[in-house]
N, C-alpha and C positions, 0 to 999 in steps of 0.2 A: 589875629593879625589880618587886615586888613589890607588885600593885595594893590589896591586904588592909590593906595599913598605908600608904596613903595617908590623906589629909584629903577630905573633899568626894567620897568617891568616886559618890554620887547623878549627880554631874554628866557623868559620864565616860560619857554616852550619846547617839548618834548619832540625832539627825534624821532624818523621811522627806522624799522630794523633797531631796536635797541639791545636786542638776543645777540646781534652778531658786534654789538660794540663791547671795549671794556669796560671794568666798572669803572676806573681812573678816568676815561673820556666823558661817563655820564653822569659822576660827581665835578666834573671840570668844565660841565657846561656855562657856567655862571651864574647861577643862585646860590647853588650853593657853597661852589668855590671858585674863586677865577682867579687869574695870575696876567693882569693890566701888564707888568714886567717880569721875566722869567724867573719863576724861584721864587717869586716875592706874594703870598697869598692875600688876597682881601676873601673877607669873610662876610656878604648880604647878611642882613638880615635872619633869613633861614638856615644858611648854613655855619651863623654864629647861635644859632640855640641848639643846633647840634652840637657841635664841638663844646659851647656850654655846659650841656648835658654831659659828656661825656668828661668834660676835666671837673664838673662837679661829683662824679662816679665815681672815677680815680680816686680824688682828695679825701673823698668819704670812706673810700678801703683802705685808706693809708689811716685815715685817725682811728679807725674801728681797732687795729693793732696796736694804739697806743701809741703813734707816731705827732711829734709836735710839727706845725706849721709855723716857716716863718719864712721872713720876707727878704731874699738879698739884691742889693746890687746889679745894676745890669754889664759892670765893667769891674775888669782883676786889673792885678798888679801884672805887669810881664814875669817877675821875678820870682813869683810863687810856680809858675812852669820849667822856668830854667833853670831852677835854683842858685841864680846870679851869673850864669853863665852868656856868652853871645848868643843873639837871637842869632838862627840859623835862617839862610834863605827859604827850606825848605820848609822851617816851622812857619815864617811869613805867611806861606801862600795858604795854609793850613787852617790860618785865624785870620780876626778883623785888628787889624792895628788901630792905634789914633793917634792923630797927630798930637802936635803941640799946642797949648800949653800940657796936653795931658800923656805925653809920648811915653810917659812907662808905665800907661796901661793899657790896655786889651779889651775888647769884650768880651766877657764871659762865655767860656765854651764848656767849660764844665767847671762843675759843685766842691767836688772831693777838698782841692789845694784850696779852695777859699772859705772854706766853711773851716778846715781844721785851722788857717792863719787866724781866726774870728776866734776858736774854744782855745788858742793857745794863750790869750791874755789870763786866764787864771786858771789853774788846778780844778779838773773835776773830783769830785767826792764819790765812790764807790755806791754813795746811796743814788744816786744820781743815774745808777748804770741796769738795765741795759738803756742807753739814750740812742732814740729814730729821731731823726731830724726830716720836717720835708720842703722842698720849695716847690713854684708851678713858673719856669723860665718859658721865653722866646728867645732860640738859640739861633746865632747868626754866622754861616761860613760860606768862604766865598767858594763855592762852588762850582765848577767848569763847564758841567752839561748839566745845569736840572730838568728834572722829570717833574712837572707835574708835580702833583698829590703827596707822591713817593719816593721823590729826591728833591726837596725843599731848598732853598738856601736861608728861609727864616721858619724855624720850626718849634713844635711848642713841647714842652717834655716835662714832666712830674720827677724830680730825682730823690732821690734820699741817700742820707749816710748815718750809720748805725756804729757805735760804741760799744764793745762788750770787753768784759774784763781779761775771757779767755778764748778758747776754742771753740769749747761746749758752749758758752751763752753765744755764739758769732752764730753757729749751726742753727742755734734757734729761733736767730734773726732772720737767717734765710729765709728756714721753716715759714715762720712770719710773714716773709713777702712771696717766699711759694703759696701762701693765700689771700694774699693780696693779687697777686695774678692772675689763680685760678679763678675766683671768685668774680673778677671782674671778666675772661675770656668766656665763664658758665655764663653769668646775666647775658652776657650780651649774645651766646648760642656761638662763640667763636671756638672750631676747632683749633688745637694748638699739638703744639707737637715740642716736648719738654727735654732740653739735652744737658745732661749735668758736666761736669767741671774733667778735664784729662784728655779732651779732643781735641783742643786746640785747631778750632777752627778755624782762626786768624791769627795763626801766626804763635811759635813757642814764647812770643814776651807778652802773649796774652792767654793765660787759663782760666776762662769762665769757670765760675762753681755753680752756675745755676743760667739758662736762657732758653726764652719760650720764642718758637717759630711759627709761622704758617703758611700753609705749603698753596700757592697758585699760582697761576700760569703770568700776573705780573710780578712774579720775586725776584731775586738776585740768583743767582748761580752760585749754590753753597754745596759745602761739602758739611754731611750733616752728621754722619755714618761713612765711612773708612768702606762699610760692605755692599754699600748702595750707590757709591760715586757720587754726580752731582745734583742737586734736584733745585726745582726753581723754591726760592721760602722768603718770606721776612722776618727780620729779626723783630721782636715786638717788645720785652722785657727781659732787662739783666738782671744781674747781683753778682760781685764778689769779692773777695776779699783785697781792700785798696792799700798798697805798700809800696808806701813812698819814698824815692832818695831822703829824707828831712822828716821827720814830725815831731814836731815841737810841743803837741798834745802831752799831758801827763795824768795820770788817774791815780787819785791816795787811795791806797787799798782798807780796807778792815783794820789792818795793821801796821796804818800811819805809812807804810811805802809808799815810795814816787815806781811806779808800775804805764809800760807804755801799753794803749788800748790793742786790740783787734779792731782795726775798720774797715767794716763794709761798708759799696756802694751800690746804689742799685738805680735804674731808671726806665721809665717805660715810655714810648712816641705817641703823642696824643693821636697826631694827623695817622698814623698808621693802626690806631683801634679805631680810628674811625670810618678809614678807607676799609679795613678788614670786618666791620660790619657792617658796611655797606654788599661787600663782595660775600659775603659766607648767608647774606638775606635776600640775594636776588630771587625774582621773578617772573612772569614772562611781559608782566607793567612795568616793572620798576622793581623795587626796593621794597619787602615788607618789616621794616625795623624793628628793632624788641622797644617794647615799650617805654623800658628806662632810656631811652636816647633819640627815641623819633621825636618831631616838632609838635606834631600834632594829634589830639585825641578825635575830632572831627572835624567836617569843612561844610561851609553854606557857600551854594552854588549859585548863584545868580545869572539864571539864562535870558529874562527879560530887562534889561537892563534898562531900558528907554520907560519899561513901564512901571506907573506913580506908584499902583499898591503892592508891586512887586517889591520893589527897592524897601516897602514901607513895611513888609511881612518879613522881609527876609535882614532887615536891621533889625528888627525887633527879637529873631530868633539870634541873633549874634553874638546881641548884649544881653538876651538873655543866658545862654551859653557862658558868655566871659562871668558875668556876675555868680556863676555856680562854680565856678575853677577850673571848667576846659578846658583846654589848649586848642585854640579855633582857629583854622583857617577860611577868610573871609574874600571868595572870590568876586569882585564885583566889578572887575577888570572890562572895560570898554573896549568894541573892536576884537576881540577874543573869540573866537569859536566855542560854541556848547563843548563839543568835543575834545577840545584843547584844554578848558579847563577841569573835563574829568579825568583827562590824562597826567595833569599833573596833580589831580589827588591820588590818582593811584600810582604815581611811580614814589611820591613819598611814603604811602602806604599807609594812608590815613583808613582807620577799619571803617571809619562811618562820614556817608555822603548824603546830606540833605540838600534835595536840589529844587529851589524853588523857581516858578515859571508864572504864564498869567493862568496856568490850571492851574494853579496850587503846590501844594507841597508833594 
């Protein structure tokens, strides 16, 4: 990449004191994420090959379990939420309504009601089961006070919902996305902290059977443990079991019966494994990222920039770089300080910096 022909690139400069800032302030600087309007993310350049990376990481532990991909809608019915009843003022403020001509639908705020109204047009087949379904949404609510990074009002989220015939295969689904979890908080070196189902954290109309936290100084105020009071965490991945007023779902069993499913749901926040690898990889530059999710493998520095055989060694090492399957970042940024630009190789945390000058490499 090539920082010359970027947009914005004024922005692409590093902070002093960045020890004493948070991570949410120095992922919000704007390259890598910025918020033009509140709640609302644009993604540069750089901090759409992160979050790339990381919803391609995701997607990849979902199918490794044997989960299918597919694509839905970005608007429901009203009527799959209220099961036909009045919209309440209080559900309004909750969701995105739409007008007319489209007024009895909604944006999509969550999978579960519109993916089972989708399987209820025919009869699943028992061979069929245990069925993962997964999508990769941008969810939209209207929000009061967003934060930043870590209270969106358009956010991205991987969900899935899982079919099992009984109990025992529902357990296994868990099982399933408790490694799809793991696996994805290990690569990326993210501590987690695992609270199974019976705490009711939020509330007794909700019993988590499975959700992963992580504990830092920008969380929520959760109560995690009953013997520890409250401690600051984010919530990062669900699962549990989803029971619905209505499902219209039916499974033939082995033995020709109409049999209703177990269904689970489960969902994990892109922007919140991202923020949370950001935060769990600080150091005293910046950010040293795990290598599945940083931008770059190396950067060429270009400190002469006025000069002919400068610019003309150091394209050369560029496109040679790209032509082997690098991941390059290409400073050739005018008006920039030396110092500027190796500041921002290391708060990205690129392990290798070739800096070419009129001494050479």
């Amino acid at each position: 990449m090539r920082l010359s022909s970027l947009p914005l690139q004024n922005l692409m400069r590093i902070p002093k004191g960045i020890m004493d800032k948070k991570t949410s302030e120095l992922i919000d600087l704007g390259f890598i994420v910025d918020y033009k309007n509140p709640g609302l993310p644009y993604y540069p350049p750089i901090g759409d090959i992160i979050l790339s990376n990381v919803r391609n990481m995701v997607m990849r532990k979902h199918s490794e379990v044997g989960a299918l991909k597919i694509k839905m809608p970005s608007f429901m019915r009203r009527d799959l939420l209220n099961q036909g009843e009045k919209i309440e003022e209080t559900f309004k403020k909750k969701f995105v309504m739409v007008p007319e001509p489209m007024e009895k639908y909604m944006l999509l705020t969550t999978h579960e009601a519109e993916i089972l109204d989708y399987l209820s047009r025919d009869k699943i087949s028992h061979k069929a089961l245990p069925l993962k379904l997964f999508t990769n949404k941008d969810i939209l609510r209207p929000i009061k006070d967003p934060k930043g990074i870590l209270k969106c009002r358009e956010f991205e989220v991987v969900m899935m919902l899982s079919l099992d015939k009984d109990r025992v295969s529902f357990n296994e689904s868990l099982e399933a996305y408790k490694h799809i979890s793991e696996s994805i908080f290990g690569d990326l070196n993210i501590p987690v902290r695992l609270c199974l189902g019976g705490e009711n954290r939020r509330g007794s109309h909700l019993d988590f059977d499975l959700e992963y936290f992580y504990e830092g100084e920008e969380g929520d105020n959760l109560v995690l443990d009953d013997s520890e009071g409250r401690v600051k965490a984010l919530s990062l991945s669900m699962g549990y079991e989803f029971m619905p007023s209505v499902n219209k779902v039916s499974l033939i069993s082995s033995g020709n019966e109409e049999i209703k499913p177990v269904v689970g749901t489960y969902a994990i926040g892109l922007e919140r494994v991202l923020y949370t690898a950001f935060d769990s990889s600080r150091d005293n530059q910046g950010f040293n990222l795990p290598k599945q999710i940083r931008p770059f493998d190396s950067s060429v520095l270009l400190f002469d920039v006025d000069s002919q055989a400068s610019n003309s060694l150091a394209n050369k090492i560029y496109q040679g770089l790209n032509e082997s399957g690098s991941r390059v970042l290409y400073d050739d940024r005018k008006r920039i300080k030396r110092k500027e630009k190796a500041e921002l190789s290391d708060f990205l945390g690129i392990p290798i910096k070739i800096i070419v000058s009129k001494s050479g490499i």
